[in-house]
C-alpha atoms as an extended CHARMM CRD file, in Angstrom:
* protein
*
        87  EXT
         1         1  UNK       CA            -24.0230000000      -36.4040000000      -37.1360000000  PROA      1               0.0000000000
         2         2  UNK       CA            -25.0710000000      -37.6380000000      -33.5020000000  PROA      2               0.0000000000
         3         3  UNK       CA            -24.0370000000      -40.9380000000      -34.0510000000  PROA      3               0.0000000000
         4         4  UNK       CA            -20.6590000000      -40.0520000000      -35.5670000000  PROA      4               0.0000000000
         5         5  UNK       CA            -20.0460000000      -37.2710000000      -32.0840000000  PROA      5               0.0000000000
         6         6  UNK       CA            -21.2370000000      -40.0290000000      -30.1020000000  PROA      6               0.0000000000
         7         7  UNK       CA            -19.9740000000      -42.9700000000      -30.9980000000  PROA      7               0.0000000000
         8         8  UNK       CA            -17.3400000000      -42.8240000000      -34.1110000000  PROA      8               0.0000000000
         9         9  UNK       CA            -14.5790000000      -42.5430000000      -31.9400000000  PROA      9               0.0000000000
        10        10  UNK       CA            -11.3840000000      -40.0080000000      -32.8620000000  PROA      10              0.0000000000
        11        11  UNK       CA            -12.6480000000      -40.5170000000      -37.1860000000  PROA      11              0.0000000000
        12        12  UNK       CA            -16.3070000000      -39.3030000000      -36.2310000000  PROA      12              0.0000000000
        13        13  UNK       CA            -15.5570000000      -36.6930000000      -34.2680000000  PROA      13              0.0000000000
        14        14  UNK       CA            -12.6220000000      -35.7690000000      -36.7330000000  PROA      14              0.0000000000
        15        15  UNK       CA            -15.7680000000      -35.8100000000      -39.6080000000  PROA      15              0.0000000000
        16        16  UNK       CA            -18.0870000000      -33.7760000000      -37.3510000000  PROA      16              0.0000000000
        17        17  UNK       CA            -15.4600000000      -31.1900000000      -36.5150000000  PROA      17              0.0000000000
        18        18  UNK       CA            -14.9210000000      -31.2460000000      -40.4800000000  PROA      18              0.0000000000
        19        19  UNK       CA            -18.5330000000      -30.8740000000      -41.5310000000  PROA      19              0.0000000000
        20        20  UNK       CA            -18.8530000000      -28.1060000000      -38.9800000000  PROA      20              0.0000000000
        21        21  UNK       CA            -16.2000000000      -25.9040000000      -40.6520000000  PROA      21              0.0000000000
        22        22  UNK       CA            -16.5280000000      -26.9310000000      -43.8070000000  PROA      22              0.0000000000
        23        23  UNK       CA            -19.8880000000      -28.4390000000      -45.1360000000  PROA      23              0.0000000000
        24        24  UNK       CA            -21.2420000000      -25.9720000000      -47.9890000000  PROA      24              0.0000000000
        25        25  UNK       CA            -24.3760000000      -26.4030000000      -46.1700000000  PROA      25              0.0000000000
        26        26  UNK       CA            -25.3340000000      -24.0000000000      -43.3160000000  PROA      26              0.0000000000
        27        27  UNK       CA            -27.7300000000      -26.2900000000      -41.8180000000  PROA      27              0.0000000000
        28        28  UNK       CA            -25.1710000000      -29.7110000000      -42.0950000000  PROA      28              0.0000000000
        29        29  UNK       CA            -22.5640000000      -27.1320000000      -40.5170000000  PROA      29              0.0000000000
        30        30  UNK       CA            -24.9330000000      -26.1710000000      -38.0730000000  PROA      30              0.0000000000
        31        31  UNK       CA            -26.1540000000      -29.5970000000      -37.5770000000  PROA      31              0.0000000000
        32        32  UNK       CA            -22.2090000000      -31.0020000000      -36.6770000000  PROA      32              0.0000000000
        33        33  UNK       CA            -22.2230000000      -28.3570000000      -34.1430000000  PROA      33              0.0000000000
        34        34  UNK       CA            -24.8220000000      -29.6550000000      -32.5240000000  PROA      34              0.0000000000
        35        35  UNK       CA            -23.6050000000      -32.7690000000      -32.6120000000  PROA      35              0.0000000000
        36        36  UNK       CA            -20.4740000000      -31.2160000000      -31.3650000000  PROA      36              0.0000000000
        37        37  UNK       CA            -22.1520000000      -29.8960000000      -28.2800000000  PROA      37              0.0000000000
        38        38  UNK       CA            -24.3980000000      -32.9790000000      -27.6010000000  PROA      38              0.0000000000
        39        39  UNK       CA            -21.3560000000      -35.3900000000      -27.3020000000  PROA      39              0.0000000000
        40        40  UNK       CA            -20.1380000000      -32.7040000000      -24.3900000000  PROA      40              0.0000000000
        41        41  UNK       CA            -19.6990000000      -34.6110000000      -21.2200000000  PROA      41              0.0000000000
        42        42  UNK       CA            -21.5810000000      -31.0710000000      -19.2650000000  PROA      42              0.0000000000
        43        43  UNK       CA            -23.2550000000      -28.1020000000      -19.4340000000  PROA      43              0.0000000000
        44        44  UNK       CA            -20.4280000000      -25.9790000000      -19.7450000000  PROA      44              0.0000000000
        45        45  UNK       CA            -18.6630000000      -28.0660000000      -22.3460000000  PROA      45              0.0000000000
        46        46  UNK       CA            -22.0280000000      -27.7760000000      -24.3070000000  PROA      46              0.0000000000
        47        47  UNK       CA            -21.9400000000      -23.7100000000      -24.3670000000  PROA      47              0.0000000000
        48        48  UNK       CA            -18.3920000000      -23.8760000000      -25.2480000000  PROA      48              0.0000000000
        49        49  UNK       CA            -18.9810000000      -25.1670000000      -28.4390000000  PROA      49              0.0000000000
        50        50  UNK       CA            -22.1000000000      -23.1490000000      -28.7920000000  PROA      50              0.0000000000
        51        51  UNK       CA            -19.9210000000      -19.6900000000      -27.8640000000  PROA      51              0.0000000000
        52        52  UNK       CA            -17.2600000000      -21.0770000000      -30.4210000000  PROA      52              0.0000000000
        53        53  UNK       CA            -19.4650000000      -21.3700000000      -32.4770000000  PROA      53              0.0000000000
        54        54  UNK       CA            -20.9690000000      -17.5790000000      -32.5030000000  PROA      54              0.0000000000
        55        55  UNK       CA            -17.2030000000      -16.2240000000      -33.7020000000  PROA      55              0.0000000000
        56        56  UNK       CA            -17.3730000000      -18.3710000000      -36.4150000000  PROA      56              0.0000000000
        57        57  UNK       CA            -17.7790000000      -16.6590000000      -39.8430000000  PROA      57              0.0000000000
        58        58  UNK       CA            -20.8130000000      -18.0340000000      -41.0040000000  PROA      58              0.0000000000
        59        59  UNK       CA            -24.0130000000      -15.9860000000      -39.9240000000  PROA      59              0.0000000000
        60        60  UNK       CA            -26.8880000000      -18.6950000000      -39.8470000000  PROA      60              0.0000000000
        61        61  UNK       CA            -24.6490000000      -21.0090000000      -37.7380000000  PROA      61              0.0000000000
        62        62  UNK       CA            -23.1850000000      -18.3960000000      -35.2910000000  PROA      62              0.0000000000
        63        63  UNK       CA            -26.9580000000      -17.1210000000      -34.9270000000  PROA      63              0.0000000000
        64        64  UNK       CA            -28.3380000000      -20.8550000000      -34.1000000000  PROA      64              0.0000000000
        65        65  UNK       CA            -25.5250000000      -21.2500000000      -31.8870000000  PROA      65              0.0000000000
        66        66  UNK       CA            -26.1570000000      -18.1280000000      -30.1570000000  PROA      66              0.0000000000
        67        67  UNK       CA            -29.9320000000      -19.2240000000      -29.6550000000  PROA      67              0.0000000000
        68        68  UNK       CA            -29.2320000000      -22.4310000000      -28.3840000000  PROA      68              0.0000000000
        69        69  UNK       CA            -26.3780000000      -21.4500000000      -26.1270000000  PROA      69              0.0000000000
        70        70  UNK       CA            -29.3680000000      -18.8970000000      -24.8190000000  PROA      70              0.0000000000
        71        71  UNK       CA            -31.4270000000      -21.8530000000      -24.0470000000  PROA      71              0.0000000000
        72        72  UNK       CA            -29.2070000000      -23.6040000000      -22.0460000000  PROA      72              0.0000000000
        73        73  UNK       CA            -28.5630000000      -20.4780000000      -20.2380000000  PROA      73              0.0000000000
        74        74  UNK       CA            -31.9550000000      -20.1680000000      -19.8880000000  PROA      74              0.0000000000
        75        75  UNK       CA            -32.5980000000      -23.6550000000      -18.1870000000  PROA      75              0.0000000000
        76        76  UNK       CA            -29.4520000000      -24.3540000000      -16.6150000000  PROA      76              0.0000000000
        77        77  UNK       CA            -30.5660000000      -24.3220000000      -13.7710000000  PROA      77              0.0000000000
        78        78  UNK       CA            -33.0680000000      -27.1300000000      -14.2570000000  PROA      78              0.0000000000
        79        79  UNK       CA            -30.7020000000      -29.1060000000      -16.4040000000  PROA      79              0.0000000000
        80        80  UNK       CA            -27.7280000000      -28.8670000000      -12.8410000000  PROA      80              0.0000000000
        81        81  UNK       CA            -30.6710000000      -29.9240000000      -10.7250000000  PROA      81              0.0000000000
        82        82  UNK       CA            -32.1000000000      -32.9560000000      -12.7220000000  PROA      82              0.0000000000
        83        83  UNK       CA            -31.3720000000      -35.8840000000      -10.7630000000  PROA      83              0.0000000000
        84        84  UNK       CA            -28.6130000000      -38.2420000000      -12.8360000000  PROA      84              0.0000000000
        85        85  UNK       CA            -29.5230000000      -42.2620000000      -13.1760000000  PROA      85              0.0000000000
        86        86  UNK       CA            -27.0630000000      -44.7700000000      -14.2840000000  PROA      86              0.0000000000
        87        87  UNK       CA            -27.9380000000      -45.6950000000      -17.3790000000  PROA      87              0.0000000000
């Protein structure tokens, strides 16, 4: 799922979206949102999937994404302060 956020272009992100509404599997569903919220260029674009995510229909994924989205609450601060390298 990471790979295909990250680097599959408009078809992996197209199959992440996909798997995250679709997938019979809670946890594949749940894993494409995290995917989803990894390839998110900043904090904020990471809870907005994560808060999307919550309204969704399906309880184990909305209650993951809840948790996590409480995490990064939890440390943004941390995560704004971290200094940023150039990779």
């Amino acid at each position: 799922m990471a790979l295909s956020a990250h680097f599959g272009g408009e078809e992996g992100r197209d199959l992440v979206e996909r798997f995250a509404a679709t997938h019979p599997s809670d946890r594949i569903r749940f894993a494409a949102v995290r995917a989803q919220a990894a390839a998110a260029s900043c904090v904020d674009g990471r809870l907005a999937v994560y808060e999307a995510a919550t309204r969704g229909v399906n309880p184990f994924v909305s209650a993951m994404a809840a948790q996590e989205a409480g995490r990064i609450e939890a440390s943004r601060c941390w995560i704004e302060s971290a200094p940023v390298t150039p990779a």
